[in-house]
C-alpha positions as CSV (number, residue, x, y, z in Angstrom):
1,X,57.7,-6.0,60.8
2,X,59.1,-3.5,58.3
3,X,59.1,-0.6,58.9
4,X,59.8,0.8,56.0
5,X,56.3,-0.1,54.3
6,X,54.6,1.1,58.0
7,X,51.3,2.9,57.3
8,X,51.9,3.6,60.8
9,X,55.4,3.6,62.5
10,X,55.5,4.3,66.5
11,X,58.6,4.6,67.8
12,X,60.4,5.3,71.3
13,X,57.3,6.2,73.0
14,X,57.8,7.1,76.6
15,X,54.6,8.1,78.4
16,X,54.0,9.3,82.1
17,X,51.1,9.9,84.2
18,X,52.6,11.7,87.0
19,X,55.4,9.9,88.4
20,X,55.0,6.9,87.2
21,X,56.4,5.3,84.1
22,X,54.0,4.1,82.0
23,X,55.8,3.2,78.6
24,X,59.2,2.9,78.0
25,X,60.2,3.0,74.8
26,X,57.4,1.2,72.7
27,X,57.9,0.6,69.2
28,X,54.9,-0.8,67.0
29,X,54.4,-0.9,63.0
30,X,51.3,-1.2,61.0
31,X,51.4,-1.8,57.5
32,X,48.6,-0.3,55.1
33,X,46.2,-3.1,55.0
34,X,47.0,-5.4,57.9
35,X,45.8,-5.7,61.3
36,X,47.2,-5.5,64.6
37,X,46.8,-7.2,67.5
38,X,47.6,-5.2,71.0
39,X,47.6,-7.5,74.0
40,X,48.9,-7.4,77.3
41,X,47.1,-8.0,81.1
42,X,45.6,-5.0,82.1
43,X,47.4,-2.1,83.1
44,X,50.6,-2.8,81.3
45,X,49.7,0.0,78.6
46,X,47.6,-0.6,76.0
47,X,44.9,2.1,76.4
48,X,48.4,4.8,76.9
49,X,50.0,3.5,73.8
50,X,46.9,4.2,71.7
51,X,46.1,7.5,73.5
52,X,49.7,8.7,73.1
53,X,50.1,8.2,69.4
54,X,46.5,9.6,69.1
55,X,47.4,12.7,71.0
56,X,45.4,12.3,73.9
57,X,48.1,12.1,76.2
58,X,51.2,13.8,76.1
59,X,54.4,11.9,75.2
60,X,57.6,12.5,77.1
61,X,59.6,10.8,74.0
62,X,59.3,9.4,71.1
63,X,57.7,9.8,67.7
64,X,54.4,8.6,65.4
65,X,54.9,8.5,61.6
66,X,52.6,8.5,59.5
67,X,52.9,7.1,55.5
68,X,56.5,8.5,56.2
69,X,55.5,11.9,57.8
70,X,56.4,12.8,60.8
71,X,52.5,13.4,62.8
72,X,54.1,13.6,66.5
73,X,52.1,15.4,68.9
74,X,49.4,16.1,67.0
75,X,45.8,16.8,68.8
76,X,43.4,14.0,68.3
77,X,41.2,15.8,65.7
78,X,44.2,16.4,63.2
79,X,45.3,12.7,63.7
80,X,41.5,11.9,63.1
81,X,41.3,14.0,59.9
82,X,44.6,11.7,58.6
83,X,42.1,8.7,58.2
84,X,42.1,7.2,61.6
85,X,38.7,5.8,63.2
86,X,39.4,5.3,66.9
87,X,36.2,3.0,68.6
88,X,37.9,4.2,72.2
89,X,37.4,1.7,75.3
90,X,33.9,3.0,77.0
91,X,32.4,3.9,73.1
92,X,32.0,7.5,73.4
93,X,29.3,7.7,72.1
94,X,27.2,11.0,72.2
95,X,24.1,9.9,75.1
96,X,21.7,13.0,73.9
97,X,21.8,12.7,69.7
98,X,19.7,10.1,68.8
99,X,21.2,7.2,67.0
100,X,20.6,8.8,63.5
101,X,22.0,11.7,64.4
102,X,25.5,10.5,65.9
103,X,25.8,8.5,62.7
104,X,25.2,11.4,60.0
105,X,27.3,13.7,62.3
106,X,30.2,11.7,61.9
107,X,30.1,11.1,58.0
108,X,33.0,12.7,55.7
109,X,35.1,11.7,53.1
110,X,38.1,9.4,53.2
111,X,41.5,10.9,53.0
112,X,41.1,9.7,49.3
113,X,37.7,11.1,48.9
114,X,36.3,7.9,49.1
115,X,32.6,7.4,50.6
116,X,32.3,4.0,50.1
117,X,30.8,3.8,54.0
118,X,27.6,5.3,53.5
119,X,24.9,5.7,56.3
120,X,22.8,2.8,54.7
121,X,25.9,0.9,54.1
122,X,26.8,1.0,58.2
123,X,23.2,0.1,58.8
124,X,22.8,-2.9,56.6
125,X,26.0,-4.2,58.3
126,X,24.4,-3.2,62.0
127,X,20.6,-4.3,61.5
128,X,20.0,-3.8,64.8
129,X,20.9,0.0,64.9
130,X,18.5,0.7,61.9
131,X,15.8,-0.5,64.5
132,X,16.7,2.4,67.0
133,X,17.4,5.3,64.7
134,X,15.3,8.0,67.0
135,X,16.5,6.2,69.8
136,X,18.9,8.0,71.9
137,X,21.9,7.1,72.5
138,X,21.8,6.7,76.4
139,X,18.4,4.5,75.5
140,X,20.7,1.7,74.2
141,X,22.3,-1.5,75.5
142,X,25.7,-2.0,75.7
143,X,25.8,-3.9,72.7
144,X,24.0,-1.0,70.4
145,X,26.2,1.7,71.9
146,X,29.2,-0.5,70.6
147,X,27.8,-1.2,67.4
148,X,27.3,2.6,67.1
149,X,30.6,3.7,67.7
150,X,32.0,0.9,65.4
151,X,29.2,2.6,62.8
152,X,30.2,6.5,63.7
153,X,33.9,5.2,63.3
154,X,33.3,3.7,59.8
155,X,31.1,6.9,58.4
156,X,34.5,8.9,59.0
157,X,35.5,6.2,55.6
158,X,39.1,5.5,57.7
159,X,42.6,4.2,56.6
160,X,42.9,3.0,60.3
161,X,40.4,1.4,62.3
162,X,41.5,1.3,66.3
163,X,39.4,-0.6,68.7
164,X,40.1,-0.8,72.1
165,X,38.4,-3.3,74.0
166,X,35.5,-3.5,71.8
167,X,34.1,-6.8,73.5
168,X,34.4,-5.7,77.1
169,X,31.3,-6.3,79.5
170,X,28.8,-7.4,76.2
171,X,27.2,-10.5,75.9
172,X,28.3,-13.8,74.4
173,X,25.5,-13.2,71.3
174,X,26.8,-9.9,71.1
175,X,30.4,-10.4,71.2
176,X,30.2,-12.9,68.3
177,X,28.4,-9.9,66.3
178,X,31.3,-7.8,67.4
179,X,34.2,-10.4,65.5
180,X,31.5,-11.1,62.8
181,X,31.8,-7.0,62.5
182,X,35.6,-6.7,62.5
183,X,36.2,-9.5,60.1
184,X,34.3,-7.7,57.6
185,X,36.0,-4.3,57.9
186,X,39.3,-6.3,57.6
187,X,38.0,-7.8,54.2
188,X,37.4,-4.1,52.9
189,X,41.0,-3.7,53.3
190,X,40.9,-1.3,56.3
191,X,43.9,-1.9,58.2
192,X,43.4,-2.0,62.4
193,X,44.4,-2.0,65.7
194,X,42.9,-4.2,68.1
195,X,43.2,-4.0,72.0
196,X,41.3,-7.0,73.6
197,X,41.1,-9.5,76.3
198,X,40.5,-12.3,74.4
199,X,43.6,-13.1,72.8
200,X,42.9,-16.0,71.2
201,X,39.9,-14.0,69.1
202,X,42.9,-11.3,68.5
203,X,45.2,-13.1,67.2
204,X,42.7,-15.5,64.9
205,X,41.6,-12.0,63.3
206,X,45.3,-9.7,63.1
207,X,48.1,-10.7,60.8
208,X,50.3,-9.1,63.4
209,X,50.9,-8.5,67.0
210,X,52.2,-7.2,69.6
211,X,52.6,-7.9,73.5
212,X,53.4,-5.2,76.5
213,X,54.2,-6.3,79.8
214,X,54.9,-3.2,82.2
215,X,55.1,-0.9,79.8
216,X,57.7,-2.4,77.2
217,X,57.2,-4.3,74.8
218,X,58.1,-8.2,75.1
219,X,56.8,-10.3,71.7
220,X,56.0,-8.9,68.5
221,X,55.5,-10.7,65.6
222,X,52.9,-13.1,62.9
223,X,49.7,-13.7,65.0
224,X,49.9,-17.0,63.6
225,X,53.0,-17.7,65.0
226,X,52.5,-16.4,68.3
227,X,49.3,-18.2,69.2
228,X,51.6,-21.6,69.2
229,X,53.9,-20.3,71.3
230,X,51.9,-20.9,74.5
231,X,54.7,-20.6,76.9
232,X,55.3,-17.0,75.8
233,X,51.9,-16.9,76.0
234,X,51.2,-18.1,79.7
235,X,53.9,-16.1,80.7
236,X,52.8,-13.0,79.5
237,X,49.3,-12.8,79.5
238,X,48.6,-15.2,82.2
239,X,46.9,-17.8,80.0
């Protein structure tokens, strides 16, 4: 990957939680424009590495660059206000604002002062939220609450668009709405970040990605290229 041309460049991260060693010394690049693929079992870091570089968790080293400038240790509404959307695993949602309502909250202006990700815009790509507008949002499924993250993401108008297990515990219908979803916003030239289990579905929809085993990270590289090598594969992820 070159770093050099990184939209986002993560480098050295070491994170701990308590005693134990979480990552050690991950490095990852995203290029304005492409997407990123983050795989790896569970509990080898994924959910760290993107809490970390979005300053949810402290780091113990390393740093997070950002078009060149330097954003480490940032709190995770300055890293927000950079032009990062962050869908985080278990939606977060807000339960008591009805659907409309966590929707208009979250709309602003790109970093460029773009709006091109209106209201009506996230509900013509979501049909089924424009259905449950006055609906709160503990009152939805699974599915919805996901849909309306994605959407409270996209009103922010983001550079960056990081999902983190976006698919988890919905149904087949609705995970296929879900990759349907994230192959648009890559068309619109929104770069991501995508943690999920099904890697296959990861790498047919990144450019790039990236594999942690125990905290380090142990294949990076084309998706392309990476879902041939099934040995890696098998070894790693257990495949």
């Amino acid at each position: 990957m070159n770093t050099e041309a990184a939209m986002l460049d993560v480098a050295g991260v070491n994170t701990y939680y308590g005693d134990s060693h979480i990552l050690q010394g991950v490095d990852l690049q995203i290029p304005a424009g492409r997407a990123l693929g983050l795989l790896g079992r569970n509990g080898m870091g994924k959910t760290t590495l993107i809490r970390s570089l979005m300053g949810y968790v402290p780091m113990a080293a390393g740093s997070v660059r950002w078009g060149g400038r330097d954003v480490t240790g940032w709190p995770p509404e300055k890293m927000a206000r950079l032009g990062i959307g962050y869908v985080p695993e278990g939606r977060g949602i807000f339960p008591n604002l009805s659907v409309s309502e966590n929707l208009v909250m979250s709309a602003r202006a790109g970093v460029d002062g773009s709006r091109a990700w209106t209201y009506d815009r996230v509900l013509s790509l979501f049909p089924r939220l424009a259905e449950r507008l006055d609906n709160g949002g503990a009152q939805l499924s699974g599915g919805e609450q996901q849909m309306l993250s994605i959407g409270r993401a996209l009103m922010t108008n983001p550079t960056l668009m990081i999902l983190d297990e976006a698919t988890e515990g919905l149904a087949p219908l609705i995970v296929q709405e879900i990759w349907r979803v994230i192959g648009q916003i890559r068309e619109t030239g929104i770069s991501t970040l995508i943690v999920d289990r099904n890697y296959r579905m990861v790498l047919a929809h990144t450019d790039l990605a990236v594999v942690l085993e125990k905290g380090r990270v142990v294949l990076a590289g084309e998706s392309a290229a990476l879902a041939q090598d099934h040995d890696a594969l098998g070894r790693y992820l257990g495949v």
